[in-house]
C-alpha positions in Angstrom: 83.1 89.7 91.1 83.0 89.9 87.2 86.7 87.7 87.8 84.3 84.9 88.0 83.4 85.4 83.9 86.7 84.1 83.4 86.7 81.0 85.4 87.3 77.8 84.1 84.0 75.7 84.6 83.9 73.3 87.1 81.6 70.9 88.9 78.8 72.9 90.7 78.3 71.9 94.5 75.8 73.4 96.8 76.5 76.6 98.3 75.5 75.2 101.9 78.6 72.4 101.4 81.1 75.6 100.3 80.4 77.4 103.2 80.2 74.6 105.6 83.6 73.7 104.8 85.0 77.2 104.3 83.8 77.7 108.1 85.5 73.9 108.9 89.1 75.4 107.7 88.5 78.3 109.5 87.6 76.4 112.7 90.4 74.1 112.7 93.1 76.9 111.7 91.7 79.2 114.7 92.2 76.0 117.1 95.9 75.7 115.8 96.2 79.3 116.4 94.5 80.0 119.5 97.1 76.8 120.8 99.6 79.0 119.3 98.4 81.9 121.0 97.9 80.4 125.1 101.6 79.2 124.4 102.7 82.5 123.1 100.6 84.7 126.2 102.0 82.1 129.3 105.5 82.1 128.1 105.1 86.5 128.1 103.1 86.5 131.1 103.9 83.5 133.3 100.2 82.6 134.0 99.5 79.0 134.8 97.5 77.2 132.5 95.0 76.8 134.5 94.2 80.3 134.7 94.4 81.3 130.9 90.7 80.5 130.1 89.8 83.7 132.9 92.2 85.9 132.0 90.4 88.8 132.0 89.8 88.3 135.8 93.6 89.1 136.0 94.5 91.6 133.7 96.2 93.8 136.6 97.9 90.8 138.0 100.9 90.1 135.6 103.4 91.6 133.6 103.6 92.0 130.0 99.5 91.3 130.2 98.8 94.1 127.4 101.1 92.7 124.7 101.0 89.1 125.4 96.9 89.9 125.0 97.5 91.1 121.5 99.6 88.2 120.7 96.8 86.0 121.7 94.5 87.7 120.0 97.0 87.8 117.0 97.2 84.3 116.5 93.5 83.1 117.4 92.2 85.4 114.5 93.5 87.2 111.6 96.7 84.6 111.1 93.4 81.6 110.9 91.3 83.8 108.6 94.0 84.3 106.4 94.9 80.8 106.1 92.0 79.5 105.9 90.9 81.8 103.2 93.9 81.0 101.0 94.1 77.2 101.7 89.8 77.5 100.9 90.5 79.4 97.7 93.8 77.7 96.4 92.9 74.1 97.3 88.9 74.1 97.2 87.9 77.1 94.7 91.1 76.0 92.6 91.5 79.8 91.6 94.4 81.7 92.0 94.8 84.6 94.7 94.7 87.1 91.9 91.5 86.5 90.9 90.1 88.4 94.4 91.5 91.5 92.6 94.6 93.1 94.1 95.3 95.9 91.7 96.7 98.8 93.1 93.8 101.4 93.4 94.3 105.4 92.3 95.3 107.0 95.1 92.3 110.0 94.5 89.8 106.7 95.2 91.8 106.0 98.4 91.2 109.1 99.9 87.9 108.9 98.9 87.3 106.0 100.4 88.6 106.8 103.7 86.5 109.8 103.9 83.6 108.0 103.1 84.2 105.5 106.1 84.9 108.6 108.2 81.8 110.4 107.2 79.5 107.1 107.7 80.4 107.3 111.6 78.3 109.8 112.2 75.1 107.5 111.6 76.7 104.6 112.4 76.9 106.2 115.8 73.1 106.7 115.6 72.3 103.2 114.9 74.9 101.8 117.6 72.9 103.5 120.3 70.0 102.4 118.9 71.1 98.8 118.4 72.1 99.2 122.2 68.6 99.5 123.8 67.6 96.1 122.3 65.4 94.7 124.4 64.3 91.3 124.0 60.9 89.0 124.9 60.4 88.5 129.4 60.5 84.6 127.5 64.1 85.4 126.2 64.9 86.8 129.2 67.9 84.0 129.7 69.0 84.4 126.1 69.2 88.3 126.5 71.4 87.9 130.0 73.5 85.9 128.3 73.9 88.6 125.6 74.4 91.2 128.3 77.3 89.2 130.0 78.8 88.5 127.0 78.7 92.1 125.7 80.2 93.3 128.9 83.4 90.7 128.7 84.0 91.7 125.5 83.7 95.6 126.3 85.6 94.9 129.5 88.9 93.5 127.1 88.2 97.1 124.7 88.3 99.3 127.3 91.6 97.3 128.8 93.6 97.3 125.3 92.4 100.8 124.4 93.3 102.0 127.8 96.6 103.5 125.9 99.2 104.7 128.4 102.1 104.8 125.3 102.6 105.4 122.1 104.1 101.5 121.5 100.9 100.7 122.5 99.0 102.5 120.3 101.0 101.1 117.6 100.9 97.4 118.7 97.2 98.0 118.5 96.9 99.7 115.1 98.8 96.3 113.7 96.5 94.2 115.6 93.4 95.6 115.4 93.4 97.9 112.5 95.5 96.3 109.7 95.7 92.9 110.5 91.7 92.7 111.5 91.2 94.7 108.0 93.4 92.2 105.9 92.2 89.0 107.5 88.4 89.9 107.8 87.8 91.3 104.4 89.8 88.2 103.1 87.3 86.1 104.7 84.3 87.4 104.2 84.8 89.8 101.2 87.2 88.1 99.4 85.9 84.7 99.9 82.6 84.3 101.3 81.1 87.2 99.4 82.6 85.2 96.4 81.4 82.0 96.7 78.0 82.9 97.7 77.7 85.5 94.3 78.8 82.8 92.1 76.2 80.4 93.5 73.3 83.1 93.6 74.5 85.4 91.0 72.6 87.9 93.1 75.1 90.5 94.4 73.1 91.7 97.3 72.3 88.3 98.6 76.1 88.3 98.5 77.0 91.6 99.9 74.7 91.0 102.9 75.2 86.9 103.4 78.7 87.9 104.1 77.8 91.4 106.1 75.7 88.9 108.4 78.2 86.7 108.9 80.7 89.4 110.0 79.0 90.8 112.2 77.8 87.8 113.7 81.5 86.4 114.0 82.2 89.3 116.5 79.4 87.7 119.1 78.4 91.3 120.2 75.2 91.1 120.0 74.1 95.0 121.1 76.3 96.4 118.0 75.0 93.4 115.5 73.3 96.0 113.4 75.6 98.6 113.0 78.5 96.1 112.3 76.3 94.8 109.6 76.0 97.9 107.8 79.5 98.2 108.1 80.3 95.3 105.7 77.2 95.6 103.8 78.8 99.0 102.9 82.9 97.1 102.6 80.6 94.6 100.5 79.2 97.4 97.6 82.6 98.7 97.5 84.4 95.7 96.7 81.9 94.5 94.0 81.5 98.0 92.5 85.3 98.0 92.2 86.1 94.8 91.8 89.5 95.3 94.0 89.5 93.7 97.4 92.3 96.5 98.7 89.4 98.7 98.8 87.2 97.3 101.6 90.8 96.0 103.2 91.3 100.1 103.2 88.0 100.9 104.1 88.3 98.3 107.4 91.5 99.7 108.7 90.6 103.1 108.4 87.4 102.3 110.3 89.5 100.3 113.1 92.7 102.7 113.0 90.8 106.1 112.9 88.7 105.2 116.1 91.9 103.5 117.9 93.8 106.9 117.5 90.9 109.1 118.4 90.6 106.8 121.6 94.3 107.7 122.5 94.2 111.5 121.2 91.0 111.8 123.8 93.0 109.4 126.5 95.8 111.6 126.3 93.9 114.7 126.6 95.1 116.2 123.2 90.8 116.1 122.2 88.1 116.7 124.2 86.0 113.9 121.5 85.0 110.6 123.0 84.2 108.4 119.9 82.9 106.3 121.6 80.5 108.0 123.0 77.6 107.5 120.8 75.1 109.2 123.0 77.2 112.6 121.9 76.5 112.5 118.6 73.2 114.7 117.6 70.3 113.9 115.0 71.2 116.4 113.0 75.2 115.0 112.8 73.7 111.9 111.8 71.4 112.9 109.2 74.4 115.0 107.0 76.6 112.0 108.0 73.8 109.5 105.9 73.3 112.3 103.5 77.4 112.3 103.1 77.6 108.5 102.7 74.7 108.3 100.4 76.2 110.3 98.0 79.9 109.2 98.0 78.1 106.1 97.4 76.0 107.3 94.5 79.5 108.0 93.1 80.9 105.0 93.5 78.3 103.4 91.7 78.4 105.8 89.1 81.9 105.2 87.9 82.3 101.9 88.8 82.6 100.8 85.4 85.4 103.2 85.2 87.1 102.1 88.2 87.2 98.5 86.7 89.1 99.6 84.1 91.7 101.4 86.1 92.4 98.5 88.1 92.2 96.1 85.5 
């Protein structure tokens, strides 16, 4: 985020204003897309209309269902956030693209980078069950139902697209959910939000987890808010001790992508791992993984001023 020493000054406005109308874009362009979308998901499944807004009540009942699903989901998500974060930063922030920082990382920090994510799951597994026996005020008891119901809509759609019976799927799904979601997301709130909202503060940890919160409260799961959190509060360090938004992009699809193939490798029998099992994952597991991620971390921060200058 040092790009934004070189920025041409301009009029300050309230952060509150930059992010209400950073979320308006992104609002409108998910309602053009989602249109998009229902068109795209009747004309591959031949639902009525009238039954699109349930469609998880007939996942079994028409053809095509799995891929017409990911092109819904396709075009009511990343395509908007990527929009909307180029039309917010070209047209609003009147700064060019390149100023996110897209130069091409070593390939020795890539790997290090996806081992870091790989080694964070560990605890992240921890805190998921954790965050998972949240149990609310008997006065919030209508808020926490409502929680609960959603939570199980949304874990009733996972376990239906992850449910891989071929290898096109698994690939469709990878696209979907692993590179597009790591592209548009860290655009969004990485690129963009975590921007605006340093430049305002000049606080990079109000930054990092302004746009962490926001991530994770996008999602509307409710019983993983934590552990998504830490997720991009981690994405968030990396990209501002690099300076090079490919780096949390990496770190998201490798996130997304390694779980989605474990899911298959274990669905297909090849592993006898269930990822997402988060009960199966001892203390001790998630103690070395914090240990591990703590000090891939401290190394990161370390040479950060050196990986500025190789990107730069």
């Amino acid at each position: 985020m040092a790009q934004f020493d070189n920025f041409p000054p301009q009029r300050p406005q309230p952060l509150l204003s930059k992010i209400l109308v950073l979320v308006g874009f992104t609002l409108v362009f998910m309602t053009i897309g989602s249109f998009i979308g229902i068109l795209f998901f009747i004309y591959m499944t031949g639902m009525p209309f009238s039954q699109v807004p349930k469609f998880q009540e007939y996942l079994g009942d028409y053809p095509n269902m799995y891929d017409a699903v990911m092109a819904m989901q396709t075009f009511s998500t990343p395509i908007p956030f990527i929009v909307a974060s180029f039309f917010y930063w070209v047209f609003i922030e009147k700064q060019s693209i390149d100023t996110l920082g897209f130069s091409a990382p070593k390939f020795s920090i890539l790997i290090l980078v996806a081992l870091l994510v790989v080694g964070f799951m560990g605890f992240d597994a921890m805190i998921i069950e954790w965050n998972q026996k949240m149990q609310l005020p008997s006065s919030m008891k209508s808020v926490e139902n409502w929680m609960k119901e959603s939570e199980n809509a949304t874990a009733d759609l996972t376990k239906f697209l992850t449910n891989f019976t071929s290898i096109s799927q698994l690939i469709v799904a990878l696209v979907v959910v692993a590179i597009l979601a790591g592209i548009s997301e860290e655009l969004l709130f990485r690129g963009v939000l975590q921007n605006i909202v340093f430049k305002a503060t000049r606080n990079p940890h109000v930054a990092i987890w302004c746009a962490a919160f926001m991530f994770s409260f996008i999602h509307f799961q409710f019983y993983g808010f934590i552990p998504r959190m830490l997720l991009g509060g981690l994405f968030g360090y990396l990209y501002f001790w690099t300076k090079n938004l490919w780096i949390p992009i990496l770190a998201h699809i490798v996130n997304n992508g390694f779980t989605l193939i474990m899911v298959y490798l274990n669905n297909m029998k090849i592993v006898n791992i269930d990822i997402e099992d988060t009960q199966s994952v001892p203390l001790g597991v998630a103690l070395v993984s914090l240990v591990f991620t703590v000090l891939l971390l401290r190394w990161f921060w370390l040479n950060r001023t050196l990986q500025n200058e190789a990107g730069n």
